[in-house]
C-alpha positions in Angstrom: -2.5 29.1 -23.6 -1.3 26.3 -26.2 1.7 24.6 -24.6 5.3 24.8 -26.8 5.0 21.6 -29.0 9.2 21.7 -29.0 9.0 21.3 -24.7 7.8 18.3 -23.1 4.6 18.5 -20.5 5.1 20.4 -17.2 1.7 18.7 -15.8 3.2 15.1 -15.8 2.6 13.5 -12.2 5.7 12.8 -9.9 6.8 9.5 -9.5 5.2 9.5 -5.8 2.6 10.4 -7.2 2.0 7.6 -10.3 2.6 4.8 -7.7 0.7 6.2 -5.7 -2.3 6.0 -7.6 -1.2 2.6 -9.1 -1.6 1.7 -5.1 -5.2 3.3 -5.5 -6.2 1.7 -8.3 -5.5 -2.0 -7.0 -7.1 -0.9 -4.1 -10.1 -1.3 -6.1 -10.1 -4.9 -5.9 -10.9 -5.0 -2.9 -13.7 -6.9 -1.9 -13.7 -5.3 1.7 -17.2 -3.0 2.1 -15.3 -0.8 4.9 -11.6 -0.3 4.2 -9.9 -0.9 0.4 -6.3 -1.0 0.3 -3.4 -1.2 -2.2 0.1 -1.4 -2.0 2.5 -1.0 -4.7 6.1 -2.4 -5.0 8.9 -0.3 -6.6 12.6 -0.6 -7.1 14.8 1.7 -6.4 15.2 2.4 -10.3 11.5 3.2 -10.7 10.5 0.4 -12.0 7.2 -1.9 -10.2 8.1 -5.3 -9.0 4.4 -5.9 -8.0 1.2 -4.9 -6.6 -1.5 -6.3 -4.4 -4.7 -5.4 -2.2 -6.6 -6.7 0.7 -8.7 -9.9 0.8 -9.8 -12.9 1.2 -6.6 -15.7 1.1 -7.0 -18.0 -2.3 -9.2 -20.6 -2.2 -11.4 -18.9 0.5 -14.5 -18.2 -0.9 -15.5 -14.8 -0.8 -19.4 -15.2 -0.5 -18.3 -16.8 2.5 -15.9 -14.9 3.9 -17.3 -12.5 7.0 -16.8 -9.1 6.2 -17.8 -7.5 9.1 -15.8 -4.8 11.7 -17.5 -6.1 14.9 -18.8 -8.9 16.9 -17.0 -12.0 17.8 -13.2 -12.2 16.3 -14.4 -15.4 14.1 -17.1 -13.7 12.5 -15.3 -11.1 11.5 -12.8 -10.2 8.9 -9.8 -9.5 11.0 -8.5 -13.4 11.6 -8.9 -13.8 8.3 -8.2 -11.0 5.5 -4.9 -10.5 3.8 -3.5 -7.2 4.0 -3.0 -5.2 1.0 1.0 -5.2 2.0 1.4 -9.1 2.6 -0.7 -9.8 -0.7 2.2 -7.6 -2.5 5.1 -9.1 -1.0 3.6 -12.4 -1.7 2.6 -11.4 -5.5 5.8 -11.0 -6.6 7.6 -13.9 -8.4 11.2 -12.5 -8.7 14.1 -13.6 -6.0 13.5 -12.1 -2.8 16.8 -10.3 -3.3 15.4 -8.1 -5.6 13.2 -6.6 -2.7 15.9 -5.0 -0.9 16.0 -1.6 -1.0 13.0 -1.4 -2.6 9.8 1.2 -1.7 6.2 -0.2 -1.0 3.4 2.5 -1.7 0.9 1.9 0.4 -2.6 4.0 0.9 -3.1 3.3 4.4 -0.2 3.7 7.3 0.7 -0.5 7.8 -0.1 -2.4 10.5 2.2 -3.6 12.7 1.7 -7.4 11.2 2.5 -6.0 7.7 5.2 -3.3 8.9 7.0 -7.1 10.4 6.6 -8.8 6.6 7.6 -5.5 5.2 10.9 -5.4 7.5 11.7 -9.1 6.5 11.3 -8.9 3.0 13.8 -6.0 2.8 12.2 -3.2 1.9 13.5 0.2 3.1 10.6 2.9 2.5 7.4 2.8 2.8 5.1 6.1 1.7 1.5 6.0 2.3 -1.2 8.8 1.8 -3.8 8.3 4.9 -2.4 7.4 8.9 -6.4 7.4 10.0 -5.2 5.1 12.6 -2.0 6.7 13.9 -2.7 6.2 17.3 -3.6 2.8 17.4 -1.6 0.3 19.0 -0.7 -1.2 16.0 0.4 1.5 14.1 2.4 2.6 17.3 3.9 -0.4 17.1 4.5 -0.6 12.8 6.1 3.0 13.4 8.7 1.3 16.5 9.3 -1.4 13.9 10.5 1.0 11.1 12.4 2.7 13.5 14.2 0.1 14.7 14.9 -1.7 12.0 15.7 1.5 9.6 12.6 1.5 7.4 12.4 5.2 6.3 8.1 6.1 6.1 6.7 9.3 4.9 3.3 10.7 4.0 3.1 11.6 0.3 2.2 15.6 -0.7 0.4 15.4 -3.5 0.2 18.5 -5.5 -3.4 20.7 -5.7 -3.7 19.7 -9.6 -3.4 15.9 -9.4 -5.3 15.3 -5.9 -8.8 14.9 -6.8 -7.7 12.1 -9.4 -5.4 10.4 -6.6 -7.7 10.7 -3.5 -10.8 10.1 -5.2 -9.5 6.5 -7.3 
């Protein structure tokens, strides 16, 4: 069935939805052979302030950067990576006043590290697609953060027609 060219599409994706995979997308950066992350930063008039995604800090070369989950803390990446959330917050080059209020999209539930940097830098919603480590310590911890400090979080729905092109970026 041809769609009415005199009415505008019906199949557009929802605003949750476009940041969402704008979040994905960076996440692609990522030089991380376990976990790629993006984050997306949005005013409260829809408009992106910035973007970023995990990895290595400038200046630290990534051929030498260890990437691995396990063994001793120094030779692996946990001491060392950026989050995907810092790396956002950082990224942006407008007055930190222009972060209030905003929303930071985010594929992976924050950390409590990033749900602290998050809190400070005056952002007051944070929606992310996957919680895979809900009951972690950390996350326990981001979620008492939010709480606390009235950072609203939600898990995004995304609908049946635009999920494969979401999840899969």
């Amino acid at each position: 069935m041809e769609q009415d060219k005199n009415k505008k599409r019906n199949d557009y994706l929802a605003w949750d939805e476009y940041f969402m995979a704008i979040a994905k997308l960076s996440a692609m950066r990522s030089k991380d052979p376990s976990t790629q992350v993006g984050a997306c930063i949005v005013s409260d008039d829809n408009r992106i302030l910035s973007i970023g995604y995990n990895g290595a800090p400038n200046g630290f070369e990534d051929d030498n950067f260890p990437w691995a989950r396990e063994g001793e803390q120094l030779n692996t990446k946990y001491p060392y990576v950026c989050h995907a959330e810092m790396n956002a917050i950082l990224n942006y080059r407008g007055g930190k006043r222009d972060l209030e209020d905003s929303k930071i999209y985010v594929d992976l539930f924050p950390c409590n590290e990033c749900a602290k940097i998050i809190i400070q830098s005056g952002i007051k919603k944070v929606i992310y697609l996957s919680d895979k480590y809900a009951n972690s310590e950390n996350n326990i911890a981001a979620r008492r953060l939010f709480d606390e400090c009235n950072v609203e979080y939600k898990k995004i729905e995304i609908e049946d027609n635009n999920k494969d092109i979401i999840i899969k970026l």
